[in-house]
TORMARDO-738006 format. One record per residue: x, y, z of N, C-alpha, C in turn. Coordinates in steps of 0.05 Angstrom, whole numbers, padded with zeros to 5 digits, always signed. Layout:
<sites>
XYZXYZXYZ
...
</sites>
This chain:
<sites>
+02915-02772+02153+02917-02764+02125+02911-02788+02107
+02919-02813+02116+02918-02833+02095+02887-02843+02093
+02871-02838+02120+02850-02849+02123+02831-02829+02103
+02834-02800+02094+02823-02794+02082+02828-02796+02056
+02851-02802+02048+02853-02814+02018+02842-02833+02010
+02839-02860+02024+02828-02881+02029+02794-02876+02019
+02784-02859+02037+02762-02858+02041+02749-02832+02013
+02758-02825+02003+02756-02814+01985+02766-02826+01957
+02779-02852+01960+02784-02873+01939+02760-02891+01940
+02751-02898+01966+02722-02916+01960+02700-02906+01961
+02697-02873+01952+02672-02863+01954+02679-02862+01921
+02701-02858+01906+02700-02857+01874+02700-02873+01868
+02708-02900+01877+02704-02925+01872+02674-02929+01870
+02659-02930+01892+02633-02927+01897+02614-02910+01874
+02624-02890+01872+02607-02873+01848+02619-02878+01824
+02637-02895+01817+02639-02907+01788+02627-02931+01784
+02628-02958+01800+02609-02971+01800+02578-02971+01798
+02574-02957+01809+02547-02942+01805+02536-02935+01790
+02550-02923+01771+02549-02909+01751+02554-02930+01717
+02582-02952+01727+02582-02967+01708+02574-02988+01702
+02561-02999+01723+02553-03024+01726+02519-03022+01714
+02510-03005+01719+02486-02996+01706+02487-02992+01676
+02504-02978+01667+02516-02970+01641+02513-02996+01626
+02534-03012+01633+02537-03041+01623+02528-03063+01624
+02508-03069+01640+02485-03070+01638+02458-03069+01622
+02465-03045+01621+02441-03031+01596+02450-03040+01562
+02469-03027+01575+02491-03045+01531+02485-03078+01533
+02488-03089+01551+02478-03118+01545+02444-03114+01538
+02430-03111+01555+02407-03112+01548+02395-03105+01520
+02412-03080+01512+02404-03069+01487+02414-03091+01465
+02445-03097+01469+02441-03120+01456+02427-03150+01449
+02419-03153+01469+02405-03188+01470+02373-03167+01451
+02365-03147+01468+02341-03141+01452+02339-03138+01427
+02363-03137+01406+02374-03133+01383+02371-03153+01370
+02386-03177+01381+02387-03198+01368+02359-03215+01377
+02350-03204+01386+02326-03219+01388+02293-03216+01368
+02309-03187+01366+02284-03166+01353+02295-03174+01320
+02318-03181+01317+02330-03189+01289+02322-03221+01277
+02324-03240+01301+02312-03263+01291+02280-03260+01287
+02269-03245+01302+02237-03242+01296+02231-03232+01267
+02243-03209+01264+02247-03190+01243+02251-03209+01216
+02274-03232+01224+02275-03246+01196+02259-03261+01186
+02248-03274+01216+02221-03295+01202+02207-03275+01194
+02203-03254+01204+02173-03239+01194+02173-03231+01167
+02199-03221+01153+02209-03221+01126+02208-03244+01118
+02213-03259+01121+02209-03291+01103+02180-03291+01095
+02165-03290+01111+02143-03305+01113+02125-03281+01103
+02132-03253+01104+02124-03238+01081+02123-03246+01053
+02153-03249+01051+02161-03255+01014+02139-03283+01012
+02144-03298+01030+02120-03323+01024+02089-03312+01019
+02086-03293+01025+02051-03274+01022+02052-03274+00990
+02076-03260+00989+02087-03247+00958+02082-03260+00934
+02093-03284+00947+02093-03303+00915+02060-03312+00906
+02040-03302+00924+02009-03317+00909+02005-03292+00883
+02026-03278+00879+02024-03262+00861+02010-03264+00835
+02013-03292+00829+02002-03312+00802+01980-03320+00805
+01970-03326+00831+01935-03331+00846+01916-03325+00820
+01891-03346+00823+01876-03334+00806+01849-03319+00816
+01857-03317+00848+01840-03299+00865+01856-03269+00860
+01827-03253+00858+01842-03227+00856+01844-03219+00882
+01834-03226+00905+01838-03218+00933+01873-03232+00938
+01875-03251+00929+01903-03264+00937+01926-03245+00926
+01921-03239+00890+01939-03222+00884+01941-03198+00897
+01923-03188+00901+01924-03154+00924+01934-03161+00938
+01931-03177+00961+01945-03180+00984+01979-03194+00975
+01980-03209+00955+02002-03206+00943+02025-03179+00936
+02008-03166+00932+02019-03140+00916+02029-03132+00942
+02015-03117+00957+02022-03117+00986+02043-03128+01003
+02038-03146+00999+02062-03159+01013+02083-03166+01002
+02097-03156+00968+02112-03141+00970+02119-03120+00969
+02102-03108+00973+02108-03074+00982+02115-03079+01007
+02111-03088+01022+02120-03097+01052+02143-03110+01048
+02148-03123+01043+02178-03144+01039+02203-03121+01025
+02198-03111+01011+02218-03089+01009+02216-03069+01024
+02193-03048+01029+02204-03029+01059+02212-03051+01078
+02213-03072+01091+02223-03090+01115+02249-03088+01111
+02269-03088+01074+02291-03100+01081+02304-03067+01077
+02286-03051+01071+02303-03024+01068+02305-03007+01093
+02289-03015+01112+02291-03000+01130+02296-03015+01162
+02306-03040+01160+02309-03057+01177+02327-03054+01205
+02341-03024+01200+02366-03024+01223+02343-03003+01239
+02330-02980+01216+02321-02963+01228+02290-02968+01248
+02287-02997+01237+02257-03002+01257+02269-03016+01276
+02286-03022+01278+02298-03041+01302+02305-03019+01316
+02317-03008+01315+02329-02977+01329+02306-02965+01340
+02292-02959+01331+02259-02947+01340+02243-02971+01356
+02249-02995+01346+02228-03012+01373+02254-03011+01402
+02274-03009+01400+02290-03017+01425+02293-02989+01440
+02290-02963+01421+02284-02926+01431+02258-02935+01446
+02237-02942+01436+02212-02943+01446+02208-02966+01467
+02223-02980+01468+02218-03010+01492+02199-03032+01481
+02192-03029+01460+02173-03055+01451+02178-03073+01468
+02168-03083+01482+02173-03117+01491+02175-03143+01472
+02197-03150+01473+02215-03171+01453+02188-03193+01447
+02165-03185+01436+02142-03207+01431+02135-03202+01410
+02133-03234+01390+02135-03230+01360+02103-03210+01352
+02081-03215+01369+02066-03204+01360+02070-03176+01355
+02084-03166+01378+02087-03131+01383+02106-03123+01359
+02124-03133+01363+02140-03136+01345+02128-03130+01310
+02112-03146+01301+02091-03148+01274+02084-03117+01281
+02068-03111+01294+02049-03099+01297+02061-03074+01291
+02078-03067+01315+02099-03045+01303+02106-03040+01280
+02113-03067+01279+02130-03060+01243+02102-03058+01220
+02081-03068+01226+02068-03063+01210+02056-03040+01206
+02044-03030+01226+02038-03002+01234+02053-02973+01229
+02078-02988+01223+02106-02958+01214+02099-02964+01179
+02091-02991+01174+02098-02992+01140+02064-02977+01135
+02047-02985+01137+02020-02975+01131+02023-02947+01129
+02038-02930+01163+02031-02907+01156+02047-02892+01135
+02074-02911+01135+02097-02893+01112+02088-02898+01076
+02076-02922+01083+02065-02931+01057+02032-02910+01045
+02024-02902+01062+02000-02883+01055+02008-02851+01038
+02038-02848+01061+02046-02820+01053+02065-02829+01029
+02070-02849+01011+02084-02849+00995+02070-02847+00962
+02081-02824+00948+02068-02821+00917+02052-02847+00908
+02035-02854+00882+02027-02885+00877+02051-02891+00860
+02054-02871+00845+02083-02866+00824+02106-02877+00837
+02109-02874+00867+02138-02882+00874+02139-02916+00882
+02118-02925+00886+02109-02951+00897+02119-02972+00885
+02142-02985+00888+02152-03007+00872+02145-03036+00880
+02139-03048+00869+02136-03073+00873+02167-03099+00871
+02163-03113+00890+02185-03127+00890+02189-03162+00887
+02199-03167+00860+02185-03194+00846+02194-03216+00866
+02186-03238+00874+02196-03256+00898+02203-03281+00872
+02229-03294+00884+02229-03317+00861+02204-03333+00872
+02204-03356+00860+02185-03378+00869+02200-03402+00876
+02198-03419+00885+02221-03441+00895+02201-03467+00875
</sites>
């Protein structure tokens, strides 16, 4: 009798391990991919708002692409949990390019379907 208690303790043992070790596991992973996808994310926001400020340019190609890139620099900081959430749903591989690309590719297409009326521009200081 004891041998089958036993043996029915290390088969649940067995199938909880199994089961949690994988589990926990995966929550680490998701996290390091987080914080990893967050330091990318911030340079890529920085270095947006730095696009931003040729705003004053006396190239009109610089100001457009100015303009732009703050329209980019504000969807980045408004929607920042939700594109991280969607590259780590989707598996992006933690690479700054993929990373851009994604994120640029979600703002283009959300930015096309958005009114011209609703389109705010977002003033960058200048240092």
């Amino acid at each position: 009798m004891r041998i089958k208690t036993v043996l029915k303790l290390v088969v649940l043992l067995a199938v909880i391990f199994n089961w949690a070790i994988p589990a926990i596991g995966e929550m680490g992973y998701q996290n390091a991919l987080r914080s990893s996808y967050d330091g990318m994310y911030e340079d890529f926001v920085k270095k947006t708002e730095s696009k931003a400020k040729l705003s004053d340019s006396k190239s009109k190609n610089l100001r457009q692409a100015a303009r732009v890139a703050s329209l980019k620099a504000n969807y980045l900081k408004n929607h920042k949990d939700a594109l991280i959430n969607e590259m780590i749903r989707r598996d992006i591989p933690p690479k700054n390019y993929r990373m851009r690309q994604f994120v640029s590719e979600k703002f283009y297409s959300d930015y096309a379907s958005i009114p011209a009326s609703d389109r705010q521009v977002v003033k960058v200081d200048h240092y």
